[in-house]
N, C-alpha and C positions, 0 to 999 in steps of 0.2 A: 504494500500500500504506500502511495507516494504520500510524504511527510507534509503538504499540505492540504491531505482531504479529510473531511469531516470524516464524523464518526462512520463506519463503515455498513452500507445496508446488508450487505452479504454475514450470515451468523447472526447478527441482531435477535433479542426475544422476539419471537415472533407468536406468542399466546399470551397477553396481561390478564390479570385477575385481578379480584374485587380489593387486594392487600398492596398491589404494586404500585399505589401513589392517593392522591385525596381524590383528583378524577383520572377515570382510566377509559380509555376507549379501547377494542379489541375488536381488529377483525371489522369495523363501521365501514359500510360500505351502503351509498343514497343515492337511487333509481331515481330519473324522472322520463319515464317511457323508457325509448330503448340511449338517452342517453344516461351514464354514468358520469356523477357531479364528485363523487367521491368513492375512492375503488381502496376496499380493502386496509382501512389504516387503523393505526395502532400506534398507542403511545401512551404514555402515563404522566400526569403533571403532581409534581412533589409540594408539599405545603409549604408554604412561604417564601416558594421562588416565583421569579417572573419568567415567565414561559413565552419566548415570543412564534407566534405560530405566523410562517410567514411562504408567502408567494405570488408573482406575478397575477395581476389582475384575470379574473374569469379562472384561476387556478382549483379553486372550492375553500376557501377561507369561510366564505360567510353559511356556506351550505353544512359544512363541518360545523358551525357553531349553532348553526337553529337545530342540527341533530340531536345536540347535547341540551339546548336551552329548552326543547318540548317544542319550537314550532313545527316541526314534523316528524315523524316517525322514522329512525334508519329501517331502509328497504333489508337487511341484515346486519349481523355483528351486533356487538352487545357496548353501554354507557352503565360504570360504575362510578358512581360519588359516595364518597365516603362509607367506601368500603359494601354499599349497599347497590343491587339492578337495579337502576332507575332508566333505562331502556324505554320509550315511549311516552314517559312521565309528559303531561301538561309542563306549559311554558310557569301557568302557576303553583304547578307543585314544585317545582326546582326552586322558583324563589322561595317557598315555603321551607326547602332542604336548605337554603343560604348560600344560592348560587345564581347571581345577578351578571345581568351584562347593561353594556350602553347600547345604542344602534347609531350609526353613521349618519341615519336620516332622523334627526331631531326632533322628539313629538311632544316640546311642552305645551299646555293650558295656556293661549295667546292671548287670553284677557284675563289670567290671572297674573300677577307679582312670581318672580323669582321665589319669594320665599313661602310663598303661599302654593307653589309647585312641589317645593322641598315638600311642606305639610301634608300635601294628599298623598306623597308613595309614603310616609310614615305610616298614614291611615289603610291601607288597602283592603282590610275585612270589612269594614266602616260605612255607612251612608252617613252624612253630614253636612252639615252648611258648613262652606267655609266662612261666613261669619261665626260661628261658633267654634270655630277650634279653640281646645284649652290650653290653657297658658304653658303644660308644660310638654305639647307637641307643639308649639308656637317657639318656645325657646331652645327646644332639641332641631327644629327646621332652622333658627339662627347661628344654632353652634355648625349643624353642618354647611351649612352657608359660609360661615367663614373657614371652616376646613378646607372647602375645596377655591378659596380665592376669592368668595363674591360678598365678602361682608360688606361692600362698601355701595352694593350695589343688590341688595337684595328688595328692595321697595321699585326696582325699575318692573317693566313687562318684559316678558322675551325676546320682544322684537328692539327693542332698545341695548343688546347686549352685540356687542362684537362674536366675531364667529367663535375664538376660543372662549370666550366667557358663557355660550350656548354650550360648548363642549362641556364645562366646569357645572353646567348646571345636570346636563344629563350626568355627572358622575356623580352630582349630587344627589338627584334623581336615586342613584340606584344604591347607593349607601345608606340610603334612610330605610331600605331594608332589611340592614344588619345583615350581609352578606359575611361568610368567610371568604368565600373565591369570587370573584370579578372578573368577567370578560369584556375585556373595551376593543371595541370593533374600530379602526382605523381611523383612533385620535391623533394622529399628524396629520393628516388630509385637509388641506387650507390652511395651515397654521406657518408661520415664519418661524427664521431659525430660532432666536430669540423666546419666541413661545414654544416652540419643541420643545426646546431646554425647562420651561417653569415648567408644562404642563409634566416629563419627565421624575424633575425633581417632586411633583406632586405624589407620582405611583408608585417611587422610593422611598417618601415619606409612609404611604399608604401601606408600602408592601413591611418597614418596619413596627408600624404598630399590629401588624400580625395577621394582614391580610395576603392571599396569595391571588397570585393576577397571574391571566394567559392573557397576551397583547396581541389582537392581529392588526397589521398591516403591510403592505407593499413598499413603504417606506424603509428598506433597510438601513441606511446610511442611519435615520436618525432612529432605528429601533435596535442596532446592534450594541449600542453605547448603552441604552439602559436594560437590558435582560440578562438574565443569567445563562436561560441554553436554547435554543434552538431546534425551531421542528420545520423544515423548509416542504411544500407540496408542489407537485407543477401537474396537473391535469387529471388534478385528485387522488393522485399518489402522493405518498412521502421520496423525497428525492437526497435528502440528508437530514441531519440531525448532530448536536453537537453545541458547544460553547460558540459566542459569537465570533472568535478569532478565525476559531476553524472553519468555519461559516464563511466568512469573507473569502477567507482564501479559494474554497471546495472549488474545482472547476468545472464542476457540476453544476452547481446554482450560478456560478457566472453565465457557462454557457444559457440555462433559462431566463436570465435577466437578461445580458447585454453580448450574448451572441460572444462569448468568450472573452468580452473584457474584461477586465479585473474592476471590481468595484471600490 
């Protein structure tokens, strides 16, 4: 094996069980007709690491994650969390297990406040006015308000927020459901280098107070610098895996990025 390719596919486990990590996929593989969006994959993500799950656009990132999150059912293969089948689980039983994601396309309350967004994912079993929220989901919606960056801005509307601060609210959005694992679906996308970096330093912050996050995006440059290891896919397969140095280098993942350039 030439000294700079990732972890090597050939020998890999190739059966996870319900013990090999906090979530485990095995064997998921997701039919839509006779095309294949996701063939076959397997991997394990360990607690308290950042998992950057990463590949070229139309590769099956977001198909792999509605698998695990309950929007759909894998066509085969099996999704354990925490150590338990949750295979087909509802999108709201997973969060009910403590396992939240963002989505790419933004869907806060456009006539309600920032922080009156925050309040309703607190609430989610709930009917209620949001005139009537009480005072101490009112002030658990401002602490997370200022955890993810928007203290200063939580009495605007959505549409008054810049595109990373829409980001900051969906993460807020999904922390007010006391997740353990967090999947954020392709938060550098519109964002400059500057906010790479804050919104970054936000899900280090995140991942030390004892959260574990799998990151997807296409953005490698600015996702190798904050993860620990790497699950690369190109056409719903896994194509490498490995820490991000190795990653860089693999001329594997070059060749599906950039036609063998080096990244």
């Amino acid at each position: 094996m030439e000294d700079n390719k990732s972890e090597s596919l050939e020998g890999r486990q190739t059966e996870f069980g319900p013990e090999d990590g906090m979530l485990v996929l095995d064997s998921v593989t997701k039919r839509f007709g006779g095309l294949t969006a996701v063939d076959d994959l397997s991997f394990a993500v360990q607690e308290e690491e950042i998992l950057g799950f990463i590949g070229p656009n139309g590769a099956g990132k977001s198909t792999t994650f509605n698998c695990v999150t309950g929007r759909f059912p894998p066509t085969e293969g099996t999704v354990y969390y925490k150590g338990k089948d949750v295979t087909g689980s509802t999108a709201y039983g997973m969060v009910k297990k403590g396992l939240a994601r963002t989505f790419q396309e933004f869907r806060p309350l456009e006539d309600r406040t920032v922080v009156k967004n925050v309040a309703l994912a607190l609430m989610p079993d709930k009917m209620f006015s949001m005139q009537g929220l009480s005072g101490e989901t009112q002030r658990k919606a401002e602490q997370i308000c200022e955890r993810v960056g928007l203290g200063d801005r939580k009495h605007m509307l959505p549409d008054e927020l810049p595109h990373a601060g829409l980001l900051r609210l969906e993460l807020g959005r999904a922390l007010a459901t006391d997740p353990d694992m967090l999947l954020v679906d392709e938060p550098f996308a519109g964002l400059s280098g500057p906010e790479v970096e804050s919104v970054s330093d936000l899900l280090l912050e995140l991942r030390d107070e004892g959260l574990t996050l799998v990151v997807v995006d296409h953005n490698m440059r600015g996702l190798l610098s904050l993860i620990d290891r790497a699950i690369v896919i190109q056409f719903g397969s896994m194509i490498a895996a490995g820490p991000p140095e190795d990653i860089k280098n693999d001329p594997v993942v070059q060749e599906a990025y950039l036609g063998g350039d080096e990244l």
